[in-house]
N, C-alpha and C positions, 0 to 999 in steps of 0.2 A: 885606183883610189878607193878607200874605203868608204862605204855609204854609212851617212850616221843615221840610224832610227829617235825619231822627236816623240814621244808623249806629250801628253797635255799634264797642266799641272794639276788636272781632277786627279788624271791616272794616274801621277807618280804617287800622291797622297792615299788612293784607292791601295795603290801596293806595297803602301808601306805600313798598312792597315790603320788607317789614324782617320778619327772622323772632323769634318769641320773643327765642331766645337776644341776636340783633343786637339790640332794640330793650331789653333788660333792660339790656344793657351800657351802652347809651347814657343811660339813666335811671337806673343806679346801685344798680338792684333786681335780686333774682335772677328769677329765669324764673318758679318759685312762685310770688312774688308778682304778677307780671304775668299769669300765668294764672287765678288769683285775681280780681283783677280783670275780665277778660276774661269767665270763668265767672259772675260777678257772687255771687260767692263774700264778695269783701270790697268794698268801693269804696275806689277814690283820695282823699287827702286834695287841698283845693284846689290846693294846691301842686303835687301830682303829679299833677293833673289839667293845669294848666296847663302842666307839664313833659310831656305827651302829647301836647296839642292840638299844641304848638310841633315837637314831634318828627316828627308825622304830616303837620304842617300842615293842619290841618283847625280851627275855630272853635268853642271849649266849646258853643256850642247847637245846633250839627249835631252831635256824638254825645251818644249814651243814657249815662250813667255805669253806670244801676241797674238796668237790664234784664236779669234771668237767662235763660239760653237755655231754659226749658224755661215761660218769659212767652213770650219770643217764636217758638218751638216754637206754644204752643196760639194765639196770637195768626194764624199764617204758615195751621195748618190751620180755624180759623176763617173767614179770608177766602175760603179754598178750597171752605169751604160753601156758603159764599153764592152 
């Protein structure tokens, strides 16, 4: 079985070189709410999940919607223990 790789929706944004502001305008949300998300603060509805994948170009099962950075903070120094 093939292992899928998740990004975060900072990093799909980060590579598809679009800053906040640029990528809120394109999705019709302000910046708060895309930071929001990003922070895993709220999540995107399906729709606006799919209006990001499309935006980033990246596939709803390669990013994480629901990951707070501060999961993937103890997650990042967990593996560092090891």
């Amino acid at each position: 079985m093939e292992k899928i790789f998740k990004i975060t929706l900072e990093a799909a944004r980060v590579n598809a070189r679009l800053r906040q502001r640029e990528a809120a305008e394109k999705l019709g949300i302000t910046v708060e709410t895309l930071r929001n998300y990003e922070v895993g603060r709220t999540s995107p509805t399906v729709e606006m999940a799919d209006k990001l994948c499309t935006l980033y170009n990246v596939p709803r099962e390669n990013i994480n919607f629901f990951c707070k950075r501060s999961s993937l903070k103890a997650l990042v120094n967990s593996s560092k223990a090891n």
